[in-house]
C-alpha positions as CSV (number, residue, x, y, z in Angstrom):
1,X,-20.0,-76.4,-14.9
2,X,-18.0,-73.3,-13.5
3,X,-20.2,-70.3,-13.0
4,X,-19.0,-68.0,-15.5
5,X,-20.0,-70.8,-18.0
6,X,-23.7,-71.8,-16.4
7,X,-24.1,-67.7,-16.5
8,X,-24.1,-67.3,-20.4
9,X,-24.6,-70.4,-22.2
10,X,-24.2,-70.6,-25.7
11,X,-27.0,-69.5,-27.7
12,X,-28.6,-68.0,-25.1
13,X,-32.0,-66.8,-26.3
14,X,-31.4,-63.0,-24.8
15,X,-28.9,-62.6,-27.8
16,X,-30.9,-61.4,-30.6
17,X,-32.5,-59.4,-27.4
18,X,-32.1,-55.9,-28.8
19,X,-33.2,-56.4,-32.1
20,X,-36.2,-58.1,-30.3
21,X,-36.9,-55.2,-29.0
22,X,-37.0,-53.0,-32.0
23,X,-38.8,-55.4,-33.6
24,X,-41.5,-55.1,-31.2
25,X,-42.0,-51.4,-31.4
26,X,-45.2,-51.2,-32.8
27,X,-46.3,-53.4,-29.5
28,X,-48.0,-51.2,-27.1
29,X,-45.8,-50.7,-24.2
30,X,-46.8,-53.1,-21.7
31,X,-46.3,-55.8,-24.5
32,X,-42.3,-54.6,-25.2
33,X,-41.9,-54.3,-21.4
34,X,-43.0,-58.2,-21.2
35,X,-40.7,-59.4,-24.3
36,X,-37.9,-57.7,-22.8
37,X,-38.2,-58.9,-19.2
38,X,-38.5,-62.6,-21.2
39,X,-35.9,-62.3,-23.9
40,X,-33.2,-61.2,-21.1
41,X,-30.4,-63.4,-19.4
42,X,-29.4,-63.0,-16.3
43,X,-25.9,-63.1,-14.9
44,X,-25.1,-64.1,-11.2
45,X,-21.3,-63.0,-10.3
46,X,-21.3,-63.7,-6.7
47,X,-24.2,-61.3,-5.0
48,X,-24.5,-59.9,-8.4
49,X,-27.8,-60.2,-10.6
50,X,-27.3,-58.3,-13.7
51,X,-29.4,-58.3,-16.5
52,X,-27.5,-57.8,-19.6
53,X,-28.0,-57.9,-23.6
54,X,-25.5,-59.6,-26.3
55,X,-26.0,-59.4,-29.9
56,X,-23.6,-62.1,-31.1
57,X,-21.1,-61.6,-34.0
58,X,-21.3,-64.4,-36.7
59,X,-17.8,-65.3,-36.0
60,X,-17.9,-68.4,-34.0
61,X,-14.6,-67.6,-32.5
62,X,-13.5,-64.2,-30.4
63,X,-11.9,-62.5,-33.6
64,X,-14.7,-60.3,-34.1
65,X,-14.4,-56.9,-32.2
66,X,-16.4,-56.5,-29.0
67,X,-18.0,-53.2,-28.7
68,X,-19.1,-52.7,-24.7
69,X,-21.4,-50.3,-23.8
70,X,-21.9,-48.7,-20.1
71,X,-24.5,-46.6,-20.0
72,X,-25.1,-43.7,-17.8
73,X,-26.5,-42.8,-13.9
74,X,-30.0,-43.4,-13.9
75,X,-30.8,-44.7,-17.5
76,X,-30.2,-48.5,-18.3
77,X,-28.5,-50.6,-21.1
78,X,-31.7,-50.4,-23.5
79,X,-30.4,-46.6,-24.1
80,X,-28.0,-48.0,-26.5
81,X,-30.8,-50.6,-28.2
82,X,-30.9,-48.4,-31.2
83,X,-27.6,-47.6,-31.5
84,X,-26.6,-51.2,-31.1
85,X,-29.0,-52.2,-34.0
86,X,-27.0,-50.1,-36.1
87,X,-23.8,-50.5,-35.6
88,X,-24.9,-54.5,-36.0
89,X,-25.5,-53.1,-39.9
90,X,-22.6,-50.9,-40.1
91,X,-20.7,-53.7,-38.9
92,X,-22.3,-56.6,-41.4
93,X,-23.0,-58.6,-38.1
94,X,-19.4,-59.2,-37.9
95,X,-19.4,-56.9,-34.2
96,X,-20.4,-58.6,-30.8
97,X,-22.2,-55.7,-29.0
98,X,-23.1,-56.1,-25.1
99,X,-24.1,-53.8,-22.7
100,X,-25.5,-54.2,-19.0
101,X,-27.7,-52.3,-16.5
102,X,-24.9,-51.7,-14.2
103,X,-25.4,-52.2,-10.0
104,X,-28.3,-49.9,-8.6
105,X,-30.3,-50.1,-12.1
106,X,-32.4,-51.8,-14.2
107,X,-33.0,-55.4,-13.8
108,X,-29.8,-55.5,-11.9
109,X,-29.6,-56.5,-8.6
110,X,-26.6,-56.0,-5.4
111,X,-25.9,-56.6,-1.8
112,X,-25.3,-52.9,-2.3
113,X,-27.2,-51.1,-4.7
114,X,-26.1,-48.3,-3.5
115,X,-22.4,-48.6,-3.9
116,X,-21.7,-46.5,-6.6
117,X,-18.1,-45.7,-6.3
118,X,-16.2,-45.0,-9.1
119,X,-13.8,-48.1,-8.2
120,X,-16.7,-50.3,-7.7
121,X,-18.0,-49.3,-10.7
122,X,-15.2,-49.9,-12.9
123,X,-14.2,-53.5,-11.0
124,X,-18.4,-54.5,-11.8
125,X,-17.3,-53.8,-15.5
126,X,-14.5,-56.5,-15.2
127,X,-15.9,-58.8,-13.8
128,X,-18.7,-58.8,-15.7
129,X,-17.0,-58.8,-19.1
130,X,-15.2,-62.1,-17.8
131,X,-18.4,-63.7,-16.5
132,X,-19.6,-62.8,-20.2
133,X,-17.0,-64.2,-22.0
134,X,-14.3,-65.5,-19.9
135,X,-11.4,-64.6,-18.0
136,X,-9.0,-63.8,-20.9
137,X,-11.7,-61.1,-22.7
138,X,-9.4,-58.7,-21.2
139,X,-6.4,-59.5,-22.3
140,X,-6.9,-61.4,-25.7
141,X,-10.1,-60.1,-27.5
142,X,-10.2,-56.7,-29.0
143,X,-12.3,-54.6,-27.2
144,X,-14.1,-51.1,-27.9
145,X,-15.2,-49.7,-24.9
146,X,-17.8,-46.7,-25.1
147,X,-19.4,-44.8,-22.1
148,X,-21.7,-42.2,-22.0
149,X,-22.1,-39.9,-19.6
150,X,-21.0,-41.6,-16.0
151,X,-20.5,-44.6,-18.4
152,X,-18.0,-42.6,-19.6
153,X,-16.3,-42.0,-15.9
154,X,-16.0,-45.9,-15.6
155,X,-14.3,-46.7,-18.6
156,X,-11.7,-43.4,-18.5
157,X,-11.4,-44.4,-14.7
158,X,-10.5,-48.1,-16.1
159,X,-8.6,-47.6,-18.4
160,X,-6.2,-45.5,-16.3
161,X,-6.0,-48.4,-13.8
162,X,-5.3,-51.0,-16.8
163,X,-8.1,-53.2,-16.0
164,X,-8.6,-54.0,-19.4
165,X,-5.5,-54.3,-21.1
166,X,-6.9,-55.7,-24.2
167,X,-9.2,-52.1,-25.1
168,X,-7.9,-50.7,-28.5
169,X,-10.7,-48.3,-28.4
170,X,-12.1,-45.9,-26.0
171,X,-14.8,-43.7,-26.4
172,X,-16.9,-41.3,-24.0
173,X,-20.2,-39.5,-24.9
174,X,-20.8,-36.3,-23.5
175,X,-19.4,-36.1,-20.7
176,X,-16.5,-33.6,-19.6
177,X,-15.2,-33.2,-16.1
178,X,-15.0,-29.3,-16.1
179,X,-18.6,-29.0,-17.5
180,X,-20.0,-32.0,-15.2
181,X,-18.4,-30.2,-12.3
182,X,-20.1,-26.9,-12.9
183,X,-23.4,-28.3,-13.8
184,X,-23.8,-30.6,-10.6
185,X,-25.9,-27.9,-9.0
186,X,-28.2,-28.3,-12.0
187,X,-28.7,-32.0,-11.4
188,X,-29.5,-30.9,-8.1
189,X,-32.3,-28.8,-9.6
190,X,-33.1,-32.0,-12.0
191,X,-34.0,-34.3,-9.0
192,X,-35.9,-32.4,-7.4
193,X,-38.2,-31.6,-10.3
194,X,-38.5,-34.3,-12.4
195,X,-42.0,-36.4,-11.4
196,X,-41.5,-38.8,-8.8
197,X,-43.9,-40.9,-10.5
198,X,-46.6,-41.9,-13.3
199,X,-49.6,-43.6,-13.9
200,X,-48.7,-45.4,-16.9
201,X,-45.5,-46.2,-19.1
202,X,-46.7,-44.1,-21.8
203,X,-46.7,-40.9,-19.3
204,X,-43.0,-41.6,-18.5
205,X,-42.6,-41.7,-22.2
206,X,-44.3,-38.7,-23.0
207,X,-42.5,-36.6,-20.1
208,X,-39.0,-37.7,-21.4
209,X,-40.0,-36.5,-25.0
210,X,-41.7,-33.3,-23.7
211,X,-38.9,-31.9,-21.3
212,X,-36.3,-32.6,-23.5
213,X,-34.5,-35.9,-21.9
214,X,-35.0,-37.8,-24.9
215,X,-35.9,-36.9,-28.5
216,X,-36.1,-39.5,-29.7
217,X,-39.4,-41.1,-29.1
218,X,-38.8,-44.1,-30.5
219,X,-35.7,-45.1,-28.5
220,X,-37.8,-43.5,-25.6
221,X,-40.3,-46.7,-26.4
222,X,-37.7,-49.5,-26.0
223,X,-36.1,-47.6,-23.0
224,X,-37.8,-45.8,-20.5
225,X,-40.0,-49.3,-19.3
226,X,-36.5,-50.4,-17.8
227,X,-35.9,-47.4,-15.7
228,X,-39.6,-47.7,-13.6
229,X,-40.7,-50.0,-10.9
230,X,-44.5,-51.2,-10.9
231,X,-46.4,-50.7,-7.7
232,X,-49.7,-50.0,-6.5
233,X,-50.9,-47.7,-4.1
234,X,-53.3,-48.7,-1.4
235,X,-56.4,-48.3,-3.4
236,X,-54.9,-50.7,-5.8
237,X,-54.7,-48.7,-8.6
238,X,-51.3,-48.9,-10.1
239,X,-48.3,-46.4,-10.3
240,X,-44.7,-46.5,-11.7
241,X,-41.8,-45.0,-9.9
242,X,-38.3,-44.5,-10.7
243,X,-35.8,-47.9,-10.3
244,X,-32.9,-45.3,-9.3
245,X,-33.2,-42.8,-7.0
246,X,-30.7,-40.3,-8.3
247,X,-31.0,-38.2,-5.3
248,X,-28.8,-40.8,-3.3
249,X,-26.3,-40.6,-5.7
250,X,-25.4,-37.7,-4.8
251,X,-22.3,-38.9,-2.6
252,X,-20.6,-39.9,-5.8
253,X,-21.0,-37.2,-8.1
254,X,-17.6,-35.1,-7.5
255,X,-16.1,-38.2,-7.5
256,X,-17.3,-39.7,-10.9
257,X,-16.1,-36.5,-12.4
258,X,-13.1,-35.7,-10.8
259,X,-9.8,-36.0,-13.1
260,X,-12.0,-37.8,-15.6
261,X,-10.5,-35.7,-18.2
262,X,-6.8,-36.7,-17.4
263,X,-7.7,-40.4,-17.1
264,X,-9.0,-40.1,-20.5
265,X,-6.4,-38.4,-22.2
266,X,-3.6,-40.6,-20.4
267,X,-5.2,-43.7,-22.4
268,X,-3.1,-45.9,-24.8
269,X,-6.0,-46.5,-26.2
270,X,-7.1,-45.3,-29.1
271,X,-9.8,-42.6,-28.1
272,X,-12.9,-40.1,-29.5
273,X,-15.0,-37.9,-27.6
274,X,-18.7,-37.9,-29.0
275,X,-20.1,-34.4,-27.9
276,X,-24.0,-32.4,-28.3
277,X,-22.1,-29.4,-28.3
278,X,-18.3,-27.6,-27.9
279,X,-19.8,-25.8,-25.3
280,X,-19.2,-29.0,-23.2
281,X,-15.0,-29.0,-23.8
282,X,-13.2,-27.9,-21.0
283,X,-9.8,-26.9,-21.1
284,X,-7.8,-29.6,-20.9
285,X,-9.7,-31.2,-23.9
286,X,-9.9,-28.3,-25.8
287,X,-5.9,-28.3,-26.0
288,X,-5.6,-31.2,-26.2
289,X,-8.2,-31.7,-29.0
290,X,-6.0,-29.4,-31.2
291,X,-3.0,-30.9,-30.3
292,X,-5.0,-34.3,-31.8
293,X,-4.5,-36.6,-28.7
294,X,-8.2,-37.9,-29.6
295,X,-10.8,-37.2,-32.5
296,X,-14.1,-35.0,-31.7
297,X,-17.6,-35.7,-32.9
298,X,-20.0,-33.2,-32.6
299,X,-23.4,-34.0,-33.1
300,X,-25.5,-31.0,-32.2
301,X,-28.8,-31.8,-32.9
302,X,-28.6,-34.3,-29.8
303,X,-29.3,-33.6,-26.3
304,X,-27.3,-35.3,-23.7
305,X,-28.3,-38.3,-24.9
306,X,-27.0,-38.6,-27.6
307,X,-26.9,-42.4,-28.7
308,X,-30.8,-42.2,-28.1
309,X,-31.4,-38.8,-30.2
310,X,-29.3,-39.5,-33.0
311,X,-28.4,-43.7,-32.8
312,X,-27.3,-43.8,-36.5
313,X,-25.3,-41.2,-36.5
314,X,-23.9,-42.0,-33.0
315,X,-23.4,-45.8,-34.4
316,X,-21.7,-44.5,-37.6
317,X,-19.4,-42.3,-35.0
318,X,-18.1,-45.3,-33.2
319,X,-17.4,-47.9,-36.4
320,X,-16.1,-45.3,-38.5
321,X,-13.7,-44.6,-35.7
322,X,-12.9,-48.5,-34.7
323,X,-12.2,-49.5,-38.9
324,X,-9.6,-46.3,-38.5
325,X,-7.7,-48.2,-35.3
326,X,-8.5,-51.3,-35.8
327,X,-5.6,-54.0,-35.6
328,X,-4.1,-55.2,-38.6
329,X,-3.8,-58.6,-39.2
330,X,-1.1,-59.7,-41.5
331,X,-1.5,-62.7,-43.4
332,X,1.4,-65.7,-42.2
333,X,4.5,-65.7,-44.3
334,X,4.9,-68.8,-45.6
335,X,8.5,-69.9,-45.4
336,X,10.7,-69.5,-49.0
337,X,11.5,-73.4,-49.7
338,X,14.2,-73.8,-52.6
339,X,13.9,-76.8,-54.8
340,X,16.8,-76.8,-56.6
């Protein structure tokens, strides 16, 4: 059996894995931590362990559409479990959703955790997709590819390269190069202050309600466990620490951002900008917004993250969006026989 096929069996138990985990909510959260470390599957693509999370379409063949999912620098692929659940409904099942803690996160594992390069990124994105579903995903299946934040960088930064021929849809979520460029000295700020660690899950879960990084307290259940590391100290009393240290990301940043704007725009694709406030447009998108190159959402109850603050209405966003610019499939024409 070729490695792309061992890697994701058929029926793999992880793919009812989200749902799983928003059906164990009301578990406390050592419990959902446990279920979701079990429910998981694991891909191997060369040195490359990557945990990542599949709700299956109910068609058996690849003519549903295949929303993808890359989710931001230091968050994981569970930021997008509620979101996923819902676009699932919107959907009527008929949607295969994945998503993927991407290298230097989550369950993920690298030779190079640390390689964060905005090429590297986007070729870990292909080669997981074929690992996932095959080496023609890119070119033959219809693909909705959504990124938020940094997320957002790797899919602008390949679709401009034509990595994955086969996108229809593209969508980013907050994120825009002029106001990611200007704010970097914030994130500065961020790393430095944000605790270094906690003495339970339920304190990380409190401190991203409390300061505002997510508002959401119930996606904040099914996703903060995946972005801290157990350990124990050396009086054996146990402590959880961040999985990414953000702080040595810092190499990438200008280039994650840089020309993100133009990369997006240039896109065949069809394409929509999800945003927690016009504030965030730079110039570029701002013309090019009312020139209607792409469609704008603006959800401004959200915070930057958005598919966590607001998942419905983030879900509701991206299907409303890919019914709009889906392909149409015309039925065969059946050839005109003449019987007389």
């Amino acid at each position: 059996m070729s490695l792309q096929k061992e890697i994701f069996k058929k029926g793999n138990k992880g793919t009812a894995l989200l749902e799983q985990a928003l059906i164990e909510e009301q578990e406390d959260v050592d419990d959902s931590g446990k279920i979701i470390e079990e429910e998981a599957k694991k891909s191997n693509i060369r040195s490359f362990s990557t945990l990542a999370y599949d709700i299956q379409g109910k068609s058996a063949n690849n003519s549903s559409p295949l929303f993808v999912l890359h989710h931001g620098v230091g968050y994981s692929a569970l930021s997008f479990a509620l979101a996923a659940l819902h676009i699932k409904n919107l959907t009527n099942g008929e949607s295969t959703i994945f998503a993927y803690d991407f290298r230097g996160h989550g369950k993920t594992k690298t030779s190079d955790d640390l390689n964060l390069s905005l090429e590297q990124l986007s070729q870990d994105l292909v080669d997981v997709l074929k690992a996932a579903f095959g080496n023609d995903v890119i070119t033959n299946r219809e693909i909705f590819l959504v990124g938020h934040s940094v997320g957002g960088c790797v899919v602008a930064d390949a679709m401009s390269r034509k990595l994955i021929p086969s996108v229809t849809c593209m969508a980013v979520i907050d994120v825009v190069e002029g106001s990611a460029m200007e704010a970097l000295s914030n994130m500065r700020n961020f790393c430095r202050n944000r605790p270094s660690e906690f003495k339970t899950l339920e304190d990380a879960i409190l401190w991203s309600k409390k300061s505002g990084s997510i508002r959401n307290i119930e996606s904040a259940r099914i996703s903060i466990p995946c972005l801290l590391i157990e350990q124990e100290t050396h009086t054996n009393i146990k402590k959880y620490t961040w999985r990414t240290d953000l702080a040595a990301t810092q190499p990438h940043w200008e280039e994650w951002f840089s020309g993100m704007s133009e990369k997006f725009l240039s896109s065949n694709a069809a394409k929509l900008l999800i945003l927690a406030g016009t504030d965030r447009l730079d110039k570029p998108l701002t013309i090019a917004q009312m020139q209607g190159k792409y469609q704008l959402v603006v959800l401004p109850e959200a915070g930057h993250m958005v598919q966590e603050d607001m998942p419905e209405r983030t879900a509701s966003a991206l299907v409303d969006f890919w019914k709009r610019n889906e392909k149409l499939i015309l039925p065969v024409k059946k050839p005109f026989i003449n019987d007389k």
